[in-house]
HTML snippet that shows the backbone in 3Dmol.js (N, CA, C, O; Angstrom):
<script src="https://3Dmol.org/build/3Dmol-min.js"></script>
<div id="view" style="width:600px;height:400px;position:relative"></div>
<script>
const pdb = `
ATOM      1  N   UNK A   1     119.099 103.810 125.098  1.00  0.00           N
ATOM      2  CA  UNK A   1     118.078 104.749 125.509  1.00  0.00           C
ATOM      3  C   UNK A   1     117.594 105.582 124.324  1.00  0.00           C
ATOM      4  O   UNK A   1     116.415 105.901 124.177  1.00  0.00           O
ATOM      5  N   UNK A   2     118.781 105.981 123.319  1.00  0.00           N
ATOM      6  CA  UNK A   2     117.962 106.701 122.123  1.00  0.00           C
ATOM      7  C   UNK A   2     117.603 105.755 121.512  1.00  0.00           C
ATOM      8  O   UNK A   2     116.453 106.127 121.279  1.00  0.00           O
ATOM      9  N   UNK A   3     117.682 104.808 121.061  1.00  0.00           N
ATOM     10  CA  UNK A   3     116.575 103.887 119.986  1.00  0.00           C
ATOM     11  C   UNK A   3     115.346 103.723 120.741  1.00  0.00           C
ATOM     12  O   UNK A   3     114.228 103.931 120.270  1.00  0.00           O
ATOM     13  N   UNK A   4     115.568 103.374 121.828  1.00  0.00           N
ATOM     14  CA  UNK A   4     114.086 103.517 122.540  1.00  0.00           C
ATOM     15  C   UNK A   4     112.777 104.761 122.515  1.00  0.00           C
ATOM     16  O   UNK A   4     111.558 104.802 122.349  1.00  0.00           O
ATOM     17  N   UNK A   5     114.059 105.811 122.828  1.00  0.00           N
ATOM     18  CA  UNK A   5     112.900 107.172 122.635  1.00  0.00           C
ATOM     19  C   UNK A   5     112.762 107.178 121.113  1.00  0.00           C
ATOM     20  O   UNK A   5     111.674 106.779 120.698  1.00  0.00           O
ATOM     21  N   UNK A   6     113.453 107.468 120.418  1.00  0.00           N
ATOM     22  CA  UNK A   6     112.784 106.936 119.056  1.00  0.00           C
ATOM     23  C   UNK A   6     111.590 106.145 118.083  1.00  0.00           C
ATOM     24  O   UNK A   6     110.660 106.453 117.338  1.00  0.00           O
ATOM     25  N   UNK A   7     112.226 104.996 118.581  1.00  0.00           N
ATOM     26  CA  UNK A   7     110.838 103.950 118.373  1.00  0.00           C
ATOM     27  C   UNK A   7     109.344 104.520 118.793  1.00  0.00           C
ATOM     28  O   UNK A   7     108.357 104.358 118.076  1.00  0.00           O
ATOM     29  N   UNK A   8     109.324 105.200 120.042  1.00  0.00           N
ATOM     30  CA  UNK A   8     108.616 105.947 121.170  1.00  0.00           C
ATOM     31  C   UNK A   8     107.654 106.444 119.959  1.00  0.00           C
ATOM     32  O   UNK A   8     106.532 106.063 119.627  1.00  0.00           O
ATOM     33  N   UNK A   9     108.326 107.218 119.542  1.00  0.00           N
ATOM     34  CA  UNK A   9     108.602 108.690 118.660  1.00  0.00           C
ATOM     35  C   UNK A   9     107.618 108.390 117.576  1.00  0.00           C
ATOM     36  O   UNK A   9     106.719 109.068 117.079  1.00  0.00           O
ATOM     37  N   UNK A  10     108.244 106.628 117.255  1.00  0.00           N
ATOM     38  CA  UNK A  10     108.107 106.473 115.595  1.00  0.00           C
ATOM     39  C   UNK A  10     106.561 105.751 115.334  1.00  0.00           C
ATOM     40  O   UNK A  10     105.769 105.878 114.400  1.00  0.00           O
ATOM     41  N   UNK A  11     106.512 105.016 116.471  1.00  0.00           N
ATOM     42  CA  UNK A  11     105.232 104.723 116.972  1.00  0.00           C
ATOM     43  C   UNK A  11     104.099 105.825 117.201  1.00  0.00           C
ATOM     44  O   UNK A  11     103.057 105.801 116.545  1.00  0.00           O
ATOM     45  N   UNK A  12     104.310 106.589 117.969  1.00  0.00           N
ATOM     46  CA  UNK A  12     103.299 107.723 118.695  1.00  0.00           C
ATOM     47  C   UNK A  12     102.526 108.581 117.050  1.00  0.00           C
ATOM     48  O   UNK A  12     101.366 108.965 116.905  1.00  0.00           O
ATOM     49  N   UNK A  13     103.769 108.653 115.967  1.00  0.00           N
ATOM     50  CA  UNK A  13     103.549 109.091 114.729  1.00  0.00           C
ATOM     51  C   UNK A  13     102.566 108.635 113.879  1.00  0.00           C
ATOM     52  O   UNK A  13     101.697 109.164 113.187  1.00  0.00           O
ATOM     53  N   UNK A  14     103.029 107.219 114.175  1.00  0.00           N
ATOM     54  CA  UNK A  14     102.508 106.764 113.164  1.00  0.00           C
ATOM     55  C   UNK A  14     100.482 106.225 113.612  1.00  0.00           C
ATOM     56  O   UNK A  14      99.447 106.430 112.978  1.00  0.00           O
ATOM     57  N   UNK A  15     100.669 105.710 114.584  1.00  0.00           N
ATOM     58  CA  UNK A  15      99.340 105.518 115.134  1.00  0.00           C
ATOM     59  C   UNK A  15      98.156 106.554 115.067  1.00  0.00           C
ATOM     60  O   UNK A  15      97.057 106.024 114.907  1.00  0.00           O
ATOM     61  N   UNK A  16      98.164 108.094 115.169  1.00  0.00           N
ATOM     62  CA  UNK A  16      97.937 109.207 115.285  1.00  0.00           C
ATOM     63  C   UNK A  16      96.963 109.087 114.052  1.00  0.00           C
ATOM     64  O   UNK A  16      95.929 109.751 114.123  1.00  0.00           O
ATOM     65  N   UNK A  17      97.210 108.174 112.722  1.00  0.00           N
ATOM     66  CA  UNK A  17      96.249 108.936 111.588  1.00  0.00           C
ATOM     67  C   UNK A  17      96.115 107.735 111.260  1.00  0.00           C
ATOM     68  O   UNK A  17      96.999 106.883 111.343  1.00  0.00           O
ATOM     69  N   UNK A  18      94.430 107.486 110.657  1.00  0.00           N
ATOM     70  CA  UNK A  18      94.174 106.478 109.908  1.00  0.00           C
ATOM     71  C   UNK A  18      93.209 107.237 108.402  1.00  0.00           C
ATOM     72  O   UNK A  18      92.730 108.355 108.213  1.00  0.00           O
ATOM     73  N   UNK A  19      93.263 106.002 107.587  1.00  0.00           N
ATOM     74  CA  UNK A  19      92.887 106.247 106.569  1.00  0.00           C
ATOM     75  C   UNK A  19      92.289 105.119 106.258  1.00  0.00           C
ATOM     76  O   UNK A  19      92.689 103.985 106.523  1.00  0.00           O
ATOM     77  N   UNK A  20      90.964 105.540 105.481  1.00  0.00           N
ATOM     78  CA  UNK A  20      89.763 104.718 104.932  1.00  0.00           C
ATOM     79  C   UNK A  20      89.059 105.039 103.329  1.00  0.00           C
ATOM     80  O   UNK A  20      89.294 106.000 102.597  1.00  0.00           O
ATOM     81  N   UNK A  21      88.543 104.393 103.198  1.00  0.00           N
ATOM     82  CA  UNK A  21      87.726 104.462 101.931  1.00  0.00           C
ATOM     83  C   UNK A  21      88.536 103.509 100.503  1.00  0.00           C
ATOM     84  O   UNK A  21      89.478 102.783 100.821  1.00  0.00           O
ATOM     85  N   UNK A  22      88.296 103.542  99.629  1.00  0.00           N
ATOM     86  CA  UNK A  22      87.202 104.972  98.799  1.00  0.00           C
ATOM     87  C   UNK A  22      86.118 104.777  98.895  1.00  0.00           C
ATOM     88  O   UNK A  22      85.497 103.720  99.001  1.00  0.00           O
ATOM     89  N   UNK A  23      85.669 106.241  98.852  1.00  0.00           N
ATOM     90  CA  UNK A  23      83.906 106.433  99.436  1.00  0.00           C
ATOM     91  C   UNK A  23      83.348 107.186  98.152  1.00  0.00           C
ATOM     92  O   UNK A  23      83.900 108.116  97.564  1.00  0.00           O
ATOM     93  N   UNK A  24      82.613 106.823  97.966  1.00  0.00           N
ATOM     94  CA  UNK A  24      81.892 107.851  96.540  1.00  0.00           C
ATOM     95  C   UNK A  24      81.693 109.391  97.173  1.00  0.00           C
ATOM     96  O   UNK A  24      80.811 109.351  98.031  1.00  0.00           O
ATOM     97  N   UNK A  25      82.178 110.562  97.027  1.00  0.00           N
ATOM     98  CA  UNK A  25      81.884 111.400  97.328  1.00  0.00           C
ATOM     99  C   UNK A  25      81.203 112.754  96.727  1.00  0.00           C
ATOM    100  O   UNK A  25      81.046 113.854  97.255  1.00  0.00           O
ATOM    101  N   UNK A  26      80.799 112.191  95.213  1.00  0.00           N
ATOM    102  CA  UNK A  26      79.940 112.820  94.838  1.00  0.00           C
ATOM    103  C   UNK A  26      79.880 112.306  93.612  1.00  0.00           C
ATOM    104  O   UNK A  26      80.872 111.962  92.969  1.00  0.00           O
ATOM    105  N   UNK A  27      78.336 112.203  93.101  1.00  0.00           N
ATOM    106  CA  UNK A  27      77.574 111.628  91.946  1.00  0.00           C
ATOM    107  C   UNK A  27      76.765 112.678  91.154  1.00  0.00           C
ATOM    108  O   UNK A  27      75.779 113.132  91.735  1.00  0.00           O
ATOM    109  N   UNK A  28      77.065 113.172  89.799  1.00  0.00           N
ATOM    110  CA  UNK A  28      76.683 113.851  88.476  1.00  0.00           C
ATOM    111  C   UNK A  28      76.415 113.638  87.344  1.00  0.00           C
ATOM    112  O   UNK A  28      77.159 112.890  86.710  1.00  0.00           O
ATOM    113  N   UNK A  29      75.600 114.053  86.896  1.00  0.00           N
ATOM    114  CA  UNK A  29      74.791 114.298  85.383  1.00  0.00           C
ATOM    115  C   UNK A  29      75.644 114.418  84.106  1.00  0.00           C
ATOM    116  O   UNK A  29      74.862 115.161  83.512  1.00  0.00           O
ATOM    117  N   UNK A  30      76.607 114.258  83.277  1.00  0.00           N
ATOM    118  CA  UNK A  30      77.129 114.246  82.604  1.00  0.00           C
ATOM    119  C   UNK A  30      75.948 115.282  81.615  1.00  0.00           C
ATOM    120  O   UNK A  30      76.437 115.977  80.724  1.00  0.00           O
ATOM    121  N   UNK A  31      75.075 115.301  81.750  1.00  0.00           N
ATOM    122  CA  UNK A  31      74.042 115.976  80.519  1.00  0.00           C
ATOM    123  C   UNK A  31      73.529 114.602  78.834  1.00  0.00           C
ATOM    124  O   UNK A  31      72.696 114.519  77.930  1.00  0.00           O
ATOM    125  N   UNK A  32      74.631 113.903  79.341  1.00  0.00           N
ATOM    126  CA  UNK A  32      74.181 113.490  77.587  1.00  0.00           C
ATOM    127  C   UNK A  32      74.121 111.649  78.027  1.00  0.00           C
ATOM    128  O   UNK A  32      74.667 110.873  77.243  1.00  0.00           O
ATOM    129  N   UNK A  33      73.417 111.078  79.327  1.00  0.00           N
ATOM    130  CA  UNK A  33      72.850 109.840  79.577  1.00  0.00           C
ATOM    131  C   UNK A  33      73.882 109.110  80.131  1.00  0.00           C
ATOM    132  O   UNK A  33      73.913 107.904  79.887  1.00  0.00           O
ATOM    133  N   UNK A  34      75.093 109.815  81.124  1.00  0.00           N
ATOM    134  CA  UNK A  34      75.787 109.389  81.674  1.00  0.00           C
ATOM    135  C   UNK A  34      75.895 109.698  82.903  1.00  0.00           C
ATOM    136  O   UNK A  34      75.335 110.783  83.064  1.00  0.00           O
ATOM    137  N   UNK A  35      76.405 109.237  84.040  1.00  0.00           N
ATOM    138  CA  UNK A  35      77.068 109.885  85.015  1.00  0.00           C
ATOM    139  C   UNK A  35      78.588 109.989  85.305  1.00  0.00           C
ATOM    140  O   UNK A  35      79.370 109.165  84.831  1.00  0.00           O
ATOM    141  N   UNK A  36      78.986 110.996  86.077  1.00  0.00           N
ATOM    142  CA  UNK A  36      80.503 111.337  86.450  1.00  0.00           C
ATOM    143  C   UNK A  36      80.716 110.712  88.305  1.00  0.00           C
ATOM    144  O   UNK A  36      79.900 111.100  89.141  1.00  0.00           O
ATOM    145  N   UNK A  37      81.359 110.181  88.533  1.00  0.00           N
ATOM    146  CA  UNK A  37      81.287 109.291  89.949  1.00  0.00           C
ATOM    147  C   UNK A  37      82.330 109.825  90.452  1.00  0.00           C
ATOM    148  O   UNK A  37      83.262 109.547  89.699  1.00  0.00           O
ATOM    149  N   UNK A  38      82.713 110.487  91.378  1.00  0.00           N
ATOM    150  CA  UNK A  38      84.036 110.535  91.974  1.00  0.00           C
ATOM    151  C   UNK A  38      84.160 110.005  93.002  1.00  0.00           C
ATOM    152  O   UNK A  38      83.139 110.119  93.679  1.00  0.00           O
ATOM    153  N   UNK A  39      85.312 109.195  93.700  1.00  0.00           N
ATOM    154  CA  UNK A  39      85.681 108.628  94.329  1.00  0.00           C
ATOM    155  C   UNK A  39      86.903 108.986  95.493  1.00  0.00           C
ATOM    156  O   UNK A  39      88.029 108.771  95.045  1.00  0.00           O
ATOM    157  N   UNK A  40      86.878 109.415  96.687  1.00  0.00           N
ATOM    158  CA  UNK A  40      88.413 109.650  97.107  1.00  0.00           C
ATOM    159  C   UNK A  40      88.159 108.835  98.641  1.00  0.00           C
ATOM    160  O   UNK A  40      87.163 108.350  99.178  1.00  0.00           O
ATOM    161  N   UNK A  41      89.538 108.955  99.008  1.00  0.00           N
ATOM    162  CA  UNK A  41      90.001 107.870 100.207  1.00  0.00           C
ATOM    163  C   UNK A  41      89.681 109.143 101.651  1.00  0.00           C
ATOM    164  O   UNK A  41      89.767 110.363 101.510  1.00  0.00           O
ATOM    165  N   UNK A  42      89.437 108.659 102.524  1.00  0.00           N
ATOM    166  CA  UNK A  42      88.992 109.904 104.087  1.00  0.00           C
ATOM    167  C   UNK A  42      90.598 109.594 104.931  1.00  0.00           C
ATOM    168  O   UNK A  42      91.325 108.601 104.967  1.00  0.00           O
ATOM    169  N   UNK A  43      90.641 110.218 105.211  1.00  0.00           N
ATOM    170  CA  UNK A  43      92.136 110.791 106.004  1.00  0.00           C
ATOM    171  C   UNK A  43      91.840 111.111 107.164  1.00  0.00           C
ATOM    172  O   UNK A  43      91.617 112.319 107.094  1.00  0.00           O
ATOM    173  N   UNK A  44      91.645 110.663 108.572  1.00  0.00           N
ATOM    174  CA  UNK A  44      91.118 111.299 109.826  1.00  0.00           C
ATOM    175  C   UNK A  44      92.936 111.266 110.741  1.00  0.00           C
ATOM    176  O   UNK A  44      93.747 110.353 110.893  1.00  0.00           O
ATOM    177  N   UNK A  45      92.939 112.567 111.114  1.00  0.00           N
ATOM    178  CA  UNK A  45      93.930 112.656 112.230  1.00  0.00           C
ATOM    179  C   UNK A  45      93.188 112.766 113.243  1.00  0.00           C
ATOM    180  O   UNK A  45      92.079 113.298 113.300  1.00  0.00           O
ATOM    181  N   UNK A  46      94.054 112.036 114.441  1.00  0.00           N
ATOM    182  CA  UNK A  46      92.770 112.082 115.749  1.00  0.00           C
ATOM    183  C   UNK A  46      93.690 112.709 116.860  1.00  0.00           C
ATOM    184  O   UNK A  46      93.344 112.580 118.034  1.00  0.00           O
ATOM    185  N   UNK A  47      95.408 113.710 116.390  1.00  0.00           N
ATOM    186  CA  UNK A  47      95.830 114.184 116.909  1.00  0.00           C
ATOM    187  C   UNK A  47      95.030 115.585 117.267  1.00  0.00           C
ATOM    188  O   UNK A  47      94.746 116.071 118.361  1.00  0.00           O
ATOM    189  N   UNK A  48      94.744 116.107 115.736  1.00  0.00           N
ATOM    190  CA  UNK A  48      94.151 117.482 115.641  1.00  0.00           C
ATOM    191  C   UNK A  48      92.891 117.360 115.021  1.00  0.00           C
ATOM    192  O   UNK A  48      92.463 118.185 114.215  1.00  0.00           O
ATOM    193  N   UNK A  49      92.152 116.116 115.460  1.00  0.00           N
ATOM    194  CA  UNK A  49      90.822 116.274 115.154  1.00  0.00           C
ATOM    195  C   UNK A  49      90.124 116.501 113.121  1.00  0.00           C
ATOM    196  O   UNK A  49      88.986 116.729 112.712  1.00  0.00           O
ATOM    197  N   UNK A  50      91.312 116.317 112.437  1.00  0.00           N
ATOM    198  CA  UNK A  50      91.230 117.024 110.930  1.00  0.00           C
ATOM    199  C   UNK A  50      90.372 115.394 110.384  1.00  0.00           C
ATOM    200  O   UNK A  50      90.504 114.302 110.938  1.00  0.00           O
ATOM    201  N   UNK A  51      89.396 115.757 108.989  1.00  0.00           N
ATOM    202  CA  UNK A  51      89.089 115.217 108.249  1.00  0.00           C
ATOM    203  C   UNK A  51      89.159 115.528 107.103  1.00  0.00           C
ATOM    204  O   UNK A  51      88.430 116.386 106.605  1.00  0.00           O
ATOM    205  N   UNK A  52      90.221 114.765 106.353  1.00  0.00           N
ATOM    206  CA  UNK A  52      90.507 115.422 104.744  1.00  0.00           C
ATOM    207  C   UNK A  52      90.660 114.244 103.513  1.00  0.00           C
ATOM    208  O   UNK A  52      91.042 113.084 103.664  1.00  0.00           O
ATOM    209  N   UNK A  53      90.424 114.620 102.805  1.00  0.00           N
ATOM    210  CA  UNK A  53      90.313 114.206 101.268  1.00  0.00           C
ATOM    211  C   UNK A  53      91.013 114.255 100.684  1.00  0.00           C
ATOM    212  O   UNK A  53      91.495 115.333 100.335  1.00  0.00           O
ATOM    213  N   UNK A  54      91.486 112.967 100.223  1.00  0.00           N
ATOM    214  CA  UNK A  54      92.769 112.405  98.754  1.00  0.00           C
ATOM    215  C   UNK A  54      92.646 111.123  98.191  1.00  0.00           C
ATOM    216  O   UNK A  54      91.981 110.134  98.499  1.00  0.00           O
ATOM    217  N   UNK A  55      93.731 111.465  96.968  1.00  0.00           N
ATOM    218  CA  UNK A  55      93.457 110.330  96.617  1.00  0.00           C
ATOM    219  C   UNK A  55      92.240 110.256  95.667  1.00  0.00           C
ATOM    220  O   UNK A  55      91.889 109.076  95.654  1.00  0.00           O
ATOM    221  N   UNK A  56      91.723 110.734  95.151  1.00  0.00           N
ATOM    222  CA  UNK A  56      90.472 110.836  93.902  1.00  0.00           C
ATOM    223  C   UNK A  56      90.372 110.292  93.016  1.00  0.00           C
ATOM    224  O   UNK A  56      91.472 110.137  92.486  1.00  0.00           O
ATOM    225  N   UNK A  57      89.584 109.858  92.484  1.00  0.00           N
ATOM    226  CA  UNK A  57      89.497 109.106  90.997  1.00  0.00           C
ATOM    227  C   UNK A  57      88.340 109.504  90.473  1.00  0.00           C
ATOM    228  O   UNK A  57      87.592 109.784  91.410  1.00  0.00           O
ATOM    229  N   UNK A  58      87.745 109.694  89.308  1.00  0.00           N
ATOM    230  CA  UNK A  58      86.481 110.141  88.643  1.00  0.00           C
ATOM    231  C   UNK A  58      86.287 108.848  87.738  1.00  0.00           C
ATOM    232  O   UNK A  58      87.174 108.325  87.064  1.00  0.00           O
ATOM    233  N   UNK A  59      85.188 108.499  87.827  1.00  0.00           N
ATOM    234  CA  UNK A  59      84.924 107.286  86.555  1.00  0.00           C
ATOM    235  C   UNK A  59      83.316 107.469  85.948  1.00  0.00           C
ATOM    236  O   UNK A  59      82.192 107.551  86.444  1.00  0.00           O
ATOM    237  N   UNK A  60      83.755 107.477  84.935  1.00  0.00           N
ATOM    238  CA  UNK A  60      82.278 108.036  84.206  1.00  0.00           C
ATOM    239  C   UNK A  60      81.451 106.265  83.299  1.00  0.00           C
ATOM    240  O   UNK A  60      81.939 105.284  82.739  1.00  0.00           O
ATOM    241  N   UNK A  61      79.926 106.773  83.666  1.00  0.00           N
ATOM    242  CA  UNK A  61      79.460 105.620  83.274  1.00  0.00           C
ATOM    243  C   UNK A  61      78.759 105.855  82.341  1.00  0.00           C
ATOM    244  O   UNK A  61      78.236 106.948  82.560  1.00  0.00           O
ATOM    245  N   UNK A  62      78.310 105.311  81.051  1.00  0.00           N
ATOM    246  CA  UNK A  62      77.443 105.549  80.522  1.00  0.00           C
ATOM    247  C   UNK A  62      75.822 104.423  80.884  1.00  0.00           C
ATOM    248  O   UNK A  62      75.648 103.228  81.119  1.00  0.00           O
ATOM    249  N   UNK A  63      75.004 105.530  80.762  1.00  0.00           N
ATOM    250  CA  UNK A  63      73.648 104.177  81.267  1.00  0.00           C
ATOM    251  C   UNK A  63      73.136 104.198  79.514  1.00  0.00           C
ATOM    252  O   UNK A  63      73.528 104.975  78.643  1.00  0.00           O
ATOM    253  N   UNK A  64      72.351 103.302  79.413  1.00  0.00           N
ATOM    254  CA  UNK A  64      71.763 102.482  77.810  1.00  0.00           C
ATOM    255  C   UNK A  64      70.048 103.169  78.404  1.00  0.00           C
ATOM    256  O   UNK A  64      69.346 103.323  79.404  1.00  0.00           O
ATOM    257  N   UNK A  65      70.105 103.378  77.009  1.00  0.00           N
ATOM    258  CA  UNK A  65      68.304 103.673  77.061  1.00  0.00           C
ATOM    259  C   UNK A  65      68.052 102.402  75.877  1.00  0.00           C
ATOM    260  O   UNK A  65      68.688 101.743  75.054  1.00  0.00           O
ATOM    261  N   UNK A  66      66.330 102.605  76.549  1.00  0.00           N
ATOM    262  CA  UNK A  66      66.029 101.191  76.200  1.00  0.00           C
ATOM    263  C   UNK A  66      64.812 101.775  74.459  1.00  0.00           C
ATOM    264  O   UNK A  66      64.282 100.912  73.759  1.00  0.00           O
TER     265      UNK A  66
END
`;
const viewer = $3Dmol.createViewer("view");
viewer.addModel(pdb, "pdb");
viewer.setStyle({}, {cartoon: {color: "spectrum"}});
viewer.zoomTo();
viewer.render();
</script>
């Protein structure tokens, strides 16, 4: 009976939150013919309704003039 309520437990936990992305979540001007890209993963709990952000990465590009 306790491994059962457990499992219960371990299940009910884990189902509760998913996670998606990476999503570009914001794109910038570097000033000198580049951009700065950041990137992070979306976190939705659908216990308490939360949407949060992790997981980030920044990758900078340079563009070529012609």
């Amino acid at each position: 009976m306790k491994k059962i309520f457990l499992a219960i437990c371990a299940v009910t936990a884990i189902s509760g939150c998913s996670n998606a992305g990476p999503f570009v979540t914001n794109v910038s001007s570097d000033g000198n013919n580049g951009l700065n890209i950041e990137k992070c993963a979306v976190h939705y709990n659908s216990f308490t309704g939360n949407v949060s952000t992790g997981q980030c990465s920044t990758t900078y590009i340079k563009l070529r003039s012609n």
